[in-house]
Backbone as a printed PyTorch tensor [residue, N CA C, xyz], in Angstrom:
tensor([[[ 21.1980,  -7.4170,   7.8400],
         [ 22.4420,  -7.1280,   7.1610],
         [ 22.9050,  -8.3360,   6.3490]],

        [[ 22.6150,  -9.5780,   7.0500],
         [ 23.4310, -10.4450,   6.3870],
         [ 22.4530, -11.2000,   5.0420]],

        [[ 21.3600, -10.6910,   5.6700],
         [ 19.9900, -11.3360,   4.4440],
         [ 20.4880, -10.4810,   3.1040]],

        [[ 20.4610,  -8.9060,   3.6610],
         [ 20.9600,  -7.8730,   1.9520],
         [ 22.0420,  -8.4470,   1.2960]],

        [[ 22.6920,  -8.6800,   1.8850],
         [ 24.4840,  -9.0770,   1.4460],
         [ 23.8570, -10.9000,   0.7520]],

        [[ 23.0490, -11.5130,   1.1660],
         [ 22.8900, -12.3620,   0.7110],
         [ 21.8990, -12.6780,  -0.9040]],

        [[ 21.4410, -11.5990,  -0.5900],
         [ 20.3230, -11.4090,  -1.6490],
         [ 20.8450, -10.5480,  -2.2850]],

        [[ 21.7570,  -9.7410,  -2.2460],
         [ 22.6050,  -8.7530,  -3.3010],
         [ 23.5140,  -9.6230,  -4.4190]],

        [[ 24.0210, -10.9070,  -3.5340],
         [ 24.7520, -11.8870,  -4.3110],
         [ 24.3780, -12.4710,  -5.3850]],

        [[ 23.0430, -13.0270,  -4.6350],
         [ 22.3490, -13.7190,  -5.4640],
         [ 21.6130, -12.8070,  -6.3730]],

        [[ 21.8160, -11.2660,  -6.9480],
         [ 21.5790, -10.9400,  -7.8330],
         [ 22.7020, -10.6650,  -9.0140]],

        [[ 23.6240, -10.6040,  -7.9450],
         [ 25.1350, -10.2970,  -8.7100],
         [ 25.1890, -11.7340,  -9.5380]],

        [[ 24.9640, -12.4900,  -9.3060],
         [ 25.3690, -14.1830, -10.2110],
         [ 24.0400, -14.0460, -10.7910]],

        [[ 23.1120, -13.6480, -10.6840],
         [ 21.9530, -13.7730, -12.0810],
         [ 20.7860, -14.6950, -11.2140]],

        [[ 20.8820, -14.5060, -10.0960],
         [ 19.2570, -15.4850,  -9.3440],
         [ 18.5850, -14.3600,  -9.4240]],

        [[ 17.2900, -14.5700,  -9.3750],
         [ 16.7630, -13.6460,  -8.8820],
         [ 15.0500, -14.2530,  -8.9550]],

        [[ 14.4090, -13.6200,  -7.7280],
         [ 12.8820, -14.1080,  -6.8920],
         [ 11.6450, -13.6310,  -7.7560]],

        [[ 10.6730, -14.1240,  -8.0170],
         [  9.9400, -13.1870,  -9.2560],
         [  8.9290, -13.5520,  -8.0590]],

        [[  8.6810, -13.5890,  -6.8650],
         [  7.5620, -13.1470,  -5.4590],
         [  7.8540, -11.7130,  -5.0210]],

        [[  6.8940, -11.5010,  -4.9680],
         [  6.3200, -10.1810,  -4.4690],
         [  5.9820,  -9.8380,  -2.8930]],

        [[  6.8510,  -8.7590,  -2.1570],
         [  6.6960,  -8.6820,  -1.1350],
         [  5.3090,  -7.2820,  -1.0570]],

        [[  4.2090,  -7.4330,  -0.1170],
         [  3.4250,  -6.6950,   0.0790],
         [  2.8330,  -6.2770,   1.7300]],

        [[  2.7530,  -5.3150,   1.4790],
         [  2.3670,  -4.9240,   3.4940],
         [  1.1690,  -5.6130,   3.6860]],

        [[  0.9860,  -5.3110,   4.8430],
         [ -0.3880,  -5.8600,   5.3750],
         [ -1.6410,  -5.3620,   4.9960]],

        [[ -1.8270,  -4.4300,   4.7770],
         [ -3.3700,  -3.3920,   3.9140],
         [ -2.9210,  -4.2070,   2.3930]],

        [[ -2.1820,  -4.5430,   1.7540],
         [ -1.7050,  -5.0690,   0.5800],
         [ -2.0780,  -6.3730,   0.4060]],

        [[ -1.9620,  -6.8940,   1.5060],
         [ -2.2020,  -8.6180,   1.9290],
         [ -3.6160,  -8.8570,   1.8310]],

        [[ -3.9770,  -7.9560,   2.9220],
         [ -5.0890,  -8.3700,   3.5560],
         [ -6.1050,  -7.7600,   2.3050]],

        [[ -6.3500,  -7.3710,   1.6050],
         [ -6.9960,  -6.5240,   0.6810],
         [ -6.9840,  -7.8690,  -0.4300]],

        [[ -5.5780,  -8.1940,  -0.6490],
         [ -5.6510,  -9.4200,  -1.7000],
         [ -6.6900, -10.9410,  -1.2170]],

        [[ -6.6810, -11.0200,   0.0560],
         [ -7.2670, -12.0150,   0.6870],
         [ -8.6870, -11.6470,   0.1880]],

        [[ -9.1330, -10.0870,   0.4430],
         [-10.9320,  -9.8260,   0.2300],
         [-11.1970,  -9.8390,  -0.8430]],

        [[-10.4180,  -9.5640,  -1.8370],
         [-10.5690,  -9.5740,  -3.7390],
         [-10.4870, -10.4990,  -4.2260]],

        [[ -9.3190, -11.6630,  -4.1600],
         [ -9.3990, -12.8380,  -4.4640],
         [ -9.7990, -14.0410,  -4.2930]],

        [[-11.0140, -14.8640,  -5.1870],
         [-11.4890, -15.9420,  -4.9990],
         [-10.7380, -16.8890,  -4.9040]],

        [[ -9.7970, -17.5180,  -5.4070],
         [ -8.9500, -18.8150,  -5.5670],
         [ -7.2070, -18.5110,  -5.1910]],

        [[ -7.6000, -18.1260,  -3.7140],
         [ -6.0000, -18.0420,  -3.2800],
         [ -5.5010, -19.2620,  -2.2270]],

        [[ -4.5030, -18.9390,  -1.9120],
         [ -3.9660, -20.1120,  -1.1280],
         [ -2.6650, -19.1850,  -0.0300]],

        [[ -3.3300, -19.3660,   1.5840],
         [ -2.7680, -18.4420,   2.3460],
         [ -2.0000, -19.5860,   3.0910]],

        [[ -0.7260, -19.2990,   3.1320],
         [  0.4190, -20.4560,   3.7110],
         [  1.0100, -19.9310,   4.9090]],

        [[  1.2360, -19.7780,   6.2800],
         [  1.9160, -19.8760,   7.5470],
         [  2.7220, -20.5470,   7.5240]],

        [[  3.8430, -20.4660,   7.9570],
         [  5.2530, -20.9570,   7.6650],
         [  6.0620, -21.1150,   8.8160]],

        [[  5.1010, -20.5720,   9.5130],
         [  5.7700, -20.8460,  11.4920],
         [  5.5630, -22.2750,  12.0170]],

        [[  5.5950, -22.6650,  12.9770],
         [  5.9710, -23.5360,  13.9070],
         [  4.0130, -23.9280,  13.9700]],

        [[  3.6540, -25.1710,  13.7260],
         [  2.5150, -25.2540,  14.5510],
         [  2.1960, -24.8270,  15.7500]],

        [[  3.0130, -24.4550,  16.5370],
         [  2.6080, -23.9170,  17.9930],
         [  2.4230, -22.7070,  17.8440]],

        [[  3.4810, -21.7010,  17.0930],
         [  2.6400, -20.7650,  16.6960],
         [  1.5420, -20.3560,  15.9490]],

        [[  1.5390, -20.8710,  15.1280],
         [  0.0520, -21.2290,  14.7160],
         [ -1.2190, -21.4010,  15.1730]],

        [[ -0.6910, -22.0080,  16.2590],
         [ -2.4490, -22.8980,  17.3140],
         [ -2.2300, -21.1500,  18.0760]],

        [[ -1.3570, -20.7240,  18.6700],
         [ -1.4970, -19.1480,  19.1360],
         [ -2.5830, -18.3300,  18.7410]],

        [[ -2.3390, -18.1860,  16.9880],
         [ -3.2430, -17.1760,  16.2340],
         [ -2.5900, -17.0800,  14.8690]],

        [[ -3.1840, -17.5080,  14.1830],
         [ -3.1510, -16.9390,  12.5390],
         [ -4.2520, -16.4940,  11.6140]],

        [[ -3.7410, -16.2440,  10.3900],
         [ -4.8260, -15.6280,   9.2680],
         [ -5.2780, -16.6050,   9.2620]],

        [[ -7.1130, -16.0850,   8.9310],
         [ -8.0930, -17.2130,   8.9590],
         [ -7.7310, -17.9000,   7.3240]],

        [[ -8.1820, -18.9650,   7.4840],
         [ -8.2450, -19.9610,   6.1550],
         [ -6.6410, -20.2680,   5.4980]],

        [[ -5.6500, -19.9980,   6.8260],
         [ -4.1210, -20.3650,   6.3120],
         [ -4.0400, -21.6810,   6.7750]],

        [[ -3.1740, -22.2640,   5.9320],
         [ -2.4610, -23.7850,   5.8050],
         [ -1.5240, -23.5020,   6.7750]],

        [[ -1.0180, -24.3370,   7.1140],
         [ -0.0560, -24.0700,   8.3600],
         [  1.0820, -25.5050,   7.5650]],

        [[  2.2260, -25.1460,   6.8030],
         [  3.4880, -25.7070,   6.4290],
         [  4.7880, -25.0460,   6.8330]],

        [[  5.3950, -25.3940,   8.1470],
         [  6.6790, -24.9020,   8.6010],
         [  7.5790, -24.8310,   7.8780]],

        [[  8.5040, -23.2500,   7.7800],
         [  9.2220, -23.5800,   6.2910],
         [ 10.8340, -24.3330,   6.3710]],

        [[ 10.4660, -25.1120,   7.8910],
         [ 12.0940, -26.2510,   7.9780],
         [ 11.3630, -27.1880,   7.0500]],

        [[ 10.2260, -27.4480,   6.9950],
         [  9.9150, -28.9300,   5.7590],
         [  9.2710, -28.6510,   4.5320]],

        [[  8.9050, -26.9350,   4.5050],
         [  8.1570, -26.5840,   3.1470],
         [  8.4900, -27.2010,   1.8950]],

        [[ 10.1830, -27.6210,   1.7830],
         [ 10.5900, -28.3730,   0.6600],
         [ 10.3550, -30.0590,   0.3750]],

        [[  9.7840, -30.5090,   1.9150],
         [  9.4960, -32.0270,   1.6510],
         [  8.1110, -31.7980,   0.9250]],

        [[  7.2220, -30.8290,   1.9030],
         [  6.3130, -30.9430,   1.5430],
         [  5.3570, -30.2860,   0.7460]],

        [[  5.8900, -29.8000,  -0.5880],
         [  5.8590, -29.0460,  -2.2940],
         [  4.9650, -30.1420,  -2.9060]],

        [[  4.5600, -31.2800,  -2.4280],
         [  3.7700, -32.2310,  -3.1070],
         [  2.0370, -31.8830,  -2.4170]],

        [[  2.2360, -31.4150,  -1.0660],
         [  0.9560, -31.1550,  -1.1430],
         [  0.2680, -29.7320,  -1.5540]],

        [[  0.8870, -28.5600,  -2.2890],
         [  0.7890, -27.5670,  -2.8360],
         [  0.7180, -27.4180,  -4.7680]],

        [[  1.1670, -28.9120,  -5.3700],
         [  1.6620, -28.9130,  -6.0970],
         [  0.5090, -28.5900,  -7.1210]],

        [[ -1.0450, -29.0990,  -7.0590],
         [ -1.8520, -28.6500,  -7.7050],
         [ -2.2670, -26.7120,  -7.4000]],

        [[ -1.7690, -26.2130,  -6.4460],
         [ -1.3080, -24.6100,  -6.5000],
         [ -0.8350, -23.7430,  -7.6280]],

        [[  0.1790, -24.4290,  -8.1050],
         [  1.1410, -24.0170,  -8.5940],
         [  1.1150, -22.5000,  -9.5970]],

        [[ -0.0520, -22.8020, -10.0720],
         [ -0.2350, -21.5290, -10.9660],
         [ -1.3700, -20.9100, -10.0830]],

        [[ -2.0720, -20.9330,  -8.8740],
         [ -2.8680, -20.1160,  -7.9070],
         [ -2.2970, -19.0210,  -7.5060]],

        [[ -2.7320, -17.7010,  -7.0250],
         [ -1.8670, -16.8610,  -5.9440],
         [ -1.6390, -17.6600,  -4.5950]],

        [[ -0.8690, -17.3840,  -4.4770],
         [ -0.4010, -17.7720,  -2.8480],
         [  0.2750, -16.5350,  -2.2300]],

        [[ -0.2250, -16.2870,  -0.6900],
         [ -0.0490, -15.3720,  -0.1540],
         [  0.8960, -16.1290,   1.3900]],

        [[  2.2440, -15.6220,   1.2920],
         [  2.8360, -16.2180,   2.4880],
         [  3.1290, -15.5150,   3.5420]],

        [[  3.1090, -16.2000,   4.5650],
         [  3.5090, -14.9980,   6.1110],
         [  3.9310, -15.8330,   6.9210]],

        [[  5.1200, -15.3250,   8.1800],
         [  5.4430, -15.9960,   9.1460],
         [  5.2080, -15.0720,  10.2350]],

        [[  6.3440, -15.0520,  11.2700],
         [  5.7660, -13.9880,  12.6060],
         [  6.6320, -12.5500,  11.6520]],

        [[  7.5580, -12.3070,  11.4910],
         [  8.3970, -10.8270,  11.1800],
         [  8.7900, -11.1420,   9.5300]],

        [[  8.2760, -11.7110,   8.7150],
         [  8.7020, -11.7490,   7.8690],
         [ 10.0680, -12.3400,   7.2230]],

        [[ 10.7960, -12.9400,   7.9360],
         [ 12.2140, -13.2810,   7.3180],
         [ 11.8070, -15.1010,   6.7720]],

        [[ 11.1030, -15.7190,   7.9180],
         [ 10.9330, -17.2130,   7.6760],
         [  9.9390, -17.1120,   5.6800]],

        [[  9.1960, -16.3960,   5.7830],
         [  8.0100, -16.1770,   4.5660],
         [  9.0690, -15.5010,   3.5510]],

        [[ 10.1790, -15.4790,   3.7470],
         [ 10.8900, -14.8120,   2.1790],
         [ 11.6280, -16.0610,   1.8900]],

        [[ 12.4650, -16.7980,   2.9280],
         [ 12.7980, -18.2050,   2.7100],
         [ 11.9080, -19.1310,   1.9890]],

        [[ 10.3870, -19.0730,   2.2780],
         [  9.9020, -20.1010,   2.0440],
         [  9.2930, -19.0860,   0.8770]],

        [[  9.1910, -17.8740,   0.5990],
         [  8.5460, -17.5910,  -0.9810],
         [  9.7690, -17.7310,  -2.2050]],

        [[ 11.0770, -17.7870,  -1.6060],
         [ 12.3880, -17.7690,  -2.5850],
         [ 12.0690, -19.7850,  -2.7900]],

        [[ 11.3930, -20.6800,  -1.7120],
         [ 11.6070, -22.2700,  -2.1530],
         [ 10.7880, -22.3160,  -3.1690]],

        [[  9.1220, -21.3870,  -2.9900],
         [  8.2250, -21.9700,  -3.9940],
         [  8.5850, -21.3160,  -5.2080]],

        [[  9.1370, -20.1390,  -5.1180],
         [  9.7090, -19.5180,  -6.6830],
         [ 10.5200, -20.5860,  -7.4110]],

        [[ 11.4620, -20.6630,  -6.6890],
         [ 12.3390, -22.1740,  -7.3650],
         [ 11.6050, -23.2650,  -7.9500]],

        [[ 10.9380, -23.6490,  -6.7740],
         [  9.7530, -24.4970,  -7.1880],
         [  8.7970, -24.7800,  -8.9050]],

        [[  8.8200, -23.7630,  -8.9650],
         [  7.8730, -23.2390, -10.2260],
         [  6.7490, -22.7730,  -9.3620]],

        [[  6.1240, -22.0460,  -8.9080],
         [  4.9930, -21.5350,  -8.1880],
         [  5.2270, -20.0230,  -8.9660]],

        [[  4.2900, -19.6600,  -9.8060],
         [  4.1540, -18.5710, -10.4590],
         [  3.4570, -17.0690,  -9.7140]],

        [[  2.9610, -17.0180,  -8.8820],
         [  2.3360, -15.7750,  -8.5240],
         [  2.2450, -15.9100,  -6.9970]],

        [[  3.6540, -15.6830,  -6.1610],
         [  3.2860, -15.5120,  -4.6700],
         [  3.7280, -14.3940,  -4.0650]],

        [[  3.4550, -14.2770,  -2.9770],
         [  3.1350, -12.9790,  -2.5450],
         [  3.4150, -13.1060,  -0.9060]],

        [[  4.6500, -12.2160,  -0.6420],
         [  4.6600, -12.0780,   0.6140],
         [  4.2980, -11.4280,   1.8390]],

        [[  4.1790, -11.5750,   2.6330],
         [  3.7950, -10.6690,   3.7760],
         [  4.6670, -10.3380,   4.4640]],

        [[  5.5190,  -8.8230,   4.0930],
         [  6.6710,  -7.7810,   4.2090],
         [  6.1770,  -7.5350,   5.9140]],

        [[  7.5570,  -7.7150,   6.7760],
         [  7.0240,  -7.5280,   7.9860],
         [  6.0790,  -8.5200,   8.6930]],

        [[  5.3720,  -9.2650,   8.5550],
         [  4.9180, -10.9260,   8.8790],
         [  3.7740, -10.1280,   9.9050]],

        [[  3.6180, -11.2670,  10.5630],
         [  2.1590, -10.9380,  11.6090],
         [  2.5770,  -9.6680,  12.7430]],

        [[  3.6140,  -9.4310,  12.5970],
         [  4.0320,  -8.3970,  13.4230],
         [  3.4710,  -7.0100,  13.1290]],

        [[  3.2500,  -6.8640,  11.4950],
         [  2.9700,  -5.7470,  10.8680],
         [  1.7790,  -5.9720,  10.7370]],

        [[  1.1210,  -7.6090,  10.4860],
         [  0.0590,  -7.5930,  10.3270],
         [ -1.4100,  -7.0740,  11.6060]],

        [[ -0.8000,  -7.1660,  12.7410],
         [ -0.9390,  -6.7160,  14.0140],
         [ -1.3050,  -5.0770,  14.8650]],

        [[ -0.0170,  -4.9770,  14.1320],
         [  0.3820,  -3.2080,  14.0970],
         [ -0.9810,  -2.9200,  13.0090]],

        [[ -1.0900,  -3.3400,  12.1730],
         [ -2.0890,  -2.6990,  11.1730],
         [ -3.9480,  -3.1020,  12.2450]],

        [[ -4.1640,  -3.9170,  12.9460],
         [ -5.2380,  -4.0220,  13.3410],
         [ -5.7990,  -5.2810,  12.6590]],

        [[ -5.2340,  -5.8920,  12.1720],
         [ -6.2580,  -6.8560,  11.2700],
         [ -6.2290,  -8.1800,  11.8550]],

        [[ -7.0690,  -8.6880,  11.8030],
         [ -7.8890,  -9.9120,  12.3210],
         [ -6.9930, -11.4830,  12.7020]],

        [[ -6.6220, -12.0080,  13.5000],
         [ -6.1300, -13.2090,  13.5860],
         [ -7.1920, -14.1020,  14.1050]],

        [[ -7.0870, -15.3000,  13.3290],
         [ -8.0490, -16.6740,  14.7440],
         [ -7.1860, -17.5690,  15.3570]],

        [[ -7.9660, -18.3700,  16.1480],
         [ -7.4400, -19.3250,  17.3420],
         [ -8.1180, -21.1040,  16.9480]]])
């Protein structure tokens, strides 16, 4: 409730996110088609060491904004972001939009959905 009301605002004053939220068959499909992507985890290293998408970076999105310098040759790559339910991965796809990061892509529903769908995590 309070995310809509927040993101309704920020369309009412003229912001607005040019990232793309996508399900998990959406995600995971972009991961098998695309050669030169960049898959970002945005949780907690501990969740992380748990289980994530194979070949993800693991940048928590409390410091994603210190650390925009090690992504910075990205910038015009796809990037595909996810946390556990999706709310942490819209925070951190609204920093890299700001950012200048041209083509990212979220994971609507986070590993929760990604889960529910059957698809693959490592350790």
């Amino acid at each position: 409730m309070i995310r809509k009301a927040f993101l309704t605002i920020l369309l009412i004053f003229g912001f607005s996110f040019a990232y793309q939220d996508l399900n998990a068959k959406q995600f995971y499909e972009m991961m098998q088609k695309e050669k030169n992507i960049i898959i970002l985890d945005v949780r907690t290293p501990q969740e992380y060491q748990e289980g994530h998408i194979s070949n993800a970076i693991n940048i928590p999105v409390q410091i994603l904004g210190q650390q925009l310098d090690k992504l910075k040759n990205f910038k015009d790559k796809k990037i595909l972001v996810y946390c556990r339910s999706g709310h942490r991965s819209v925070i951190a796809s609204q920093i890299l939009d700001r950012a200048g990061f041209k083509n990212v892509n979220n994971l609507k529903g986070g590993l929760f959905e990604w889960k529910t769908s059957g698809l693959p995590l490592v350790k």
